[in-house]
N, C-alpha and C positions, 0 to 999 in steps of 0.2 A: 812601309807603304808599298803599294803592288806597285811594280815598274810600269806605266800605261803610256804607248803611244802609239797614234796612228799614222801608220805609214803612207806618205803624198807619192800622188802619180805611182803606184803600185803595179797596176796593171800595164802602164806605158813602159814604164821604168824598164820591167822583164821584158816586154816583147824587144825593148828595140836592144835588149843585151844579148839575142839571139844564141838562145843557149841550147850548148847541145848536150847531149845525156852523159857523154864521158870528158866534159870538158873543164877547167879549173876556172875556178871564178872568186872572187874577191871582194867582199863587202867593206870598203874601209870605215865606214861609219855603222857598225852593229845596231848602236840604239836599240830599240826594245826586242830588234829580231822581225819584223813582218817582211821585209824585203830578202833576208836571209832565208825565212821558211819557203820562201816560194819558189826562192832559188834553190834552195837544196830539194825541193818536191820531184825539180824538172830533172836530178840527175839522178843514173844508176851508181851500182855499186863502182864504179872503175871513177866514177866523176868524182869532185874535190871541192867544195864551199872553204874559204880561209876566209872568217869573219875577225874584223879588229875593231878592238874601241880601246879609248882612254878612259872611259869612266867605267870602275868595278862595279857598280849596281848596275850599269848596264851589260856587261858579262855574264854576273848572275843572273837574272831575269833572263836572259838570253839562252842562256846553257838549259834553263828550264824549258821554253816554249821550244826549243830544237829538239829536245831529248828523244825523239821518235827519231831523228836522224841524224846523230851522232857520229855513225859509222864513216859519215861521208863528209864531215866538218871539221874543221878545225879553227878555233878559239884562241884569239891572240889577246895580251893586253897591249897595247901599244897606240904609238900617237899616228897615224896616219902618213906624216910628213916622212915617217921613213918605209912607207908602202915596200918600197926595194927589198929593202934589206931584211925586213920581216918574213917577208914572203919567200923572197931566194933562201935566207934562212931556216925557213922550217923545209928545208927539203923540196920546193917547186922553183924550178929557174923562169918558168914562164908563164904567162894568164890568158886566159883565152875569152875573160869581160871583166872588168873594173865598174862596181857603181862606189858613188858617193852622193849621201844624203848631210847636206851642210847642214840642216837646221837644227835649232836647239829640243832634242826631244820635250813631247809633254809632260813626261815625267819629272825631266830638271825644271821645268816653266811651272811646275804646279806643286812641287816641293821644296813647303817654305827655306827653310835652313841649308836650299844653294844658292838665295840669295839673286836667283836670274831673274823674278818677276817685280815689277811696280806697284803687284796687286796684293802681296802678300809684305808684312811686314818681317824682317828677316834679317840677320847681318852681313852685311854687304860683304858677297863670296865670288859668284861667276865662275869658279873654274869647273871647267870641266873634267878637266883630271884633277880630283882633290889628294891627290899626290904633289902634286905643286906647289910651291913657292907664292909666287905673286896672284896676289886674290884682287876683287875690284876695293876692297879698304884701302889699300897700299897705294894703288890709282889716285883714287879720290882724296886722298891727304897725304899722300906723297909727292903726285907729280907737282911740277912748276904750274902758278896760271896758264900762262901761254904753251907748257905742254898738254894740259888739259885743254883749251883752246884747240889747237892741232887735232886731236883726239874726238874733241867730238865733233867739229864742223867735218874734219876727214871721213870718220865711220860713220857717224849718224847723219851726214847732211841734215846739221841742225841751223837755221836761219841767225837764233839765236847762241850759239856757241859763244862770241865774248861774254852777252849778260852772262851765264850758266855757268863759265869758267871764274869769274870775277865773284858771284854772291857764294860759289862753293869756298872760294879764298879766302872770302871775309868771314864766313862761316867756321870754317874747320878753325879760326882764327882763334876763336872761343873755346873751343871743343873740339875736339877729334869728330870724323861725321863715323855712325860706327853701324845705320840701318837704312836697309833701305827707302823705309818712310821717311826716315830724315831726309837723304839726298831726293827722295819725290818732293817734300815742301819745299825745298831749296830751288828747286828746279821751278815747279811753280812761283815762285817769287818773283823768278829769274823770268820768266817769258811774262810780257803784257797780258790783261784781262782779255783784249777781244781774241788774241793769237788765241787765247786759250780753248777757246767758245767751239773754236771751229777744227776740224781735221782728227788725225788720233790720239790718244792720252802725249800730256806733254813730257810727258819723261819717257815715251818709247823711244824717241829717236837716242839716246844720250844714253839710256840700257844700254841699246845695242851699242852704242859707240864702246863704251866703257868695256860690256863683256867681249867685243873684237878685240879691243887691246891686250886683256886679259890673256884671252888664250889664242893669240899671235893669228889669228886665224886668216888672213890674207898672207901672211908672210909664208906660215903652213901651207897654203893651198897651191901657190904657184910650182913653191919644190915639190909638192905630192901627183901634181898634173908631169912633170917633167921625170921625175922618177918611177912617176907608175905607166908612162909611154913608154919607158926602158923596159919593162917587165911585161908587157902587153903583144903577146905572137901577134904573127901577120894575120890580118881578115879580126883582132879582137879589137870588145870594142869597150870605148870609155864614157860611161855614163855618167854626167854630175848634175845632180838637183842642188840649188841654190833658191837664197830666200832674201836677198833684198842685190839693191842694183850694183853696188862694188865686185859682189862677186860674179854676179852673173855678167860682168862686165872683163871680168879678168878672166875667165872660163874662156868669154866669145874670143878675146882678144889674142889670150895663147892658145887655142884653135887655129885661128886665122893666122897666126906665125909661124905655125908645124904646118898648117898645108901650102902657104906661100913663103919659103924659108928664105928665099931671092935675091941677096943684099946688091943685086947690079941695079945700076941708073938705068931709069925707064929707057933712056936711049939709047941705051947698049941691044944689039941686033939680035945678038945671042948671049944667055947665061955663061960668065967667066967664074961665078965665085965658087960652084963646085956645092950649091948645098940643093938637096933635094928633099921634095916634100915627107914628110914623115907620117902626115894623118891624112884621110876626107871627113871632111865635115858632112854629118848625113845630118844635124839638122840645118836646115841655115836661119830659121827661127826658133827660137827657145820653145819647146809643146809646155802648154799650161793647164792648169789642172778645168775641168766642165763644170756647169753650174751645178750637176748635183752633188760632186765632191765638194766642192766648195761650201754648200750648203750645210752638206752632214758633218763638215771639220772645215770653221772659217781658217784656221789658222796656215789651210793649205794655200788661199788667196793669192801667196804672194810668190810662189814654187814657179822654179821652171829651170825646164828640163834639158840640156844638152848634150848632144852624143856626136864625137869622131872616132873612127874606124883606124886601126895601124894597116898601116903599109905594108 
């Protein structure tokens, strides 16, 4: 299957990574490659694209659409979380723009057998690196109730997270749950008829909870923002598109802790603790994607955009 996704916030994304022609830049989330190709357009031969991803079709697929500009790329497989070590290891100690595109390409969303969509019938998989161990099966008939509980009211801000966690237990009870039409029935079960009537498919939120778990991705994101500020020269900057509110919540959040790093009492006259800011925050509202992106790709809807500058 052709690797297809569309790249959100595209255009905003590169301007505000302010790239200069001989500069090193770092795409931690590869996916299909549209945010990489544009980025590697804007530099000459002296500049450096170091694009990573964890999932190998998205490598391949990737390595194809760049192929015009090769000379100036470099192709990691790797998990993001160690942004540092990737990148000071392939020979560059420092970056001069970081993006990261958190969302689930459409590729993994529209290819039955990863198991990421509601809409396809599939066996329950999620991972993004299918190099890995723990898949969403292992999840769903593995965890405890009450860890499933945790799990999905945590990631999915599901209302109903006990029903959901309780009719999967008496579920798998019978039977291993082993697709993801099964765990879709179950979930519907599990939420009342009127809940059902109104807002989006009742098994999105509880996806997404499941596939968050899966592949660690808030645990990931925190150490790849603090790792990849270590590897980020003065004046570079850090881009993160995110796609639902946890994350974009922990983005704003350790933003605002790198530019006010401050641990004195409001009442202290002057800072004693010795820690200084490390970032600016150049957005101070998330940029979200116009009505006609949205239009030509609903899926971009819920994207938004943050950028701090190093110090």
């Amino acid at each position: 299957m052709e690797y297809e996704h569309t790249s959100v916030l595209l255009e905003e994304a590169i301007d505000y990574l302010n790239i200069r022609p001989d500069g090193v830049y770092v795409d931690g989330t590869l996916g299909g490659g549209g945010h990489s190709l544009e980025i590697a357009k804007k530099l000459d031969d002296s500049g450096r694209l170091i694009a990573v991803d964890r999932d190998p079709d998205a490598i391949e697929a990737a390595r194809e659409r760049l192929a015009g500009y090769m000379d100036r790329v470099t192709v990691i497989h790797g998990n993001f979380r160690n942004l540092y070590h990737l990148v000071t290891e392939a020979g560059y100690p420092g970056a001069d723009g970081i993006l990261l595109d958190l969302g689930v390409s459409s590729h993994q969303l529209d290819q039955p057998e990863r198991g990421f969509s509601y809409m396809h019938d599939a066996p329950l998989d999620m991972r993004m690196d299918t190099t890995q161990s723990l898949t969403a099966r292992e999840v769903v008939n593995g965890y405890s109730r009450e860890e499933l509980h945790r799990v999905i009211r945590e990631y999915g801000e599901e209302r109903w997270a006990s029903r959901i966690a309780s009719f999967i237990e008496k579920e798998r009870g019978k039977k291993p749950i082993e697709t993801t039409f099964e765990l879709v029935e179950i979930i519907k079960s599990a939420i009342p008829a009127a809940a059902r009537r109104k807002g989006p498919h009742p098994a999105k939120r509880t996806f997404q909870a499941i596939r968050i778990e899966v592949n660690n991705e808030l645990g990931i994101l925190r150490e790849t923002i603090t790792g990849g500020l270590k590897l980020l020269n003065p004046g570079g900057r850090f881009c993160i598109i995110s796609f639902h509110s946890l994350e974009d919540r922990m983005v704003k959040d350790i933003y605002k802790e790198m530019e006010n790093p401050c641990t004195c009492p409001r009442e202290f006259p002057v800072c004693v603790c010795g820690k200084e800011p490390v970032v600016r925050v150049i957005t101070r509202k998330p940029v979200l994607p116009g009505g006609r992106e949205i239009e030509q790709n609903p899926r971009s809807r819920s994207a938004r955009l943050r950028v701090a500058e190093r110090l």
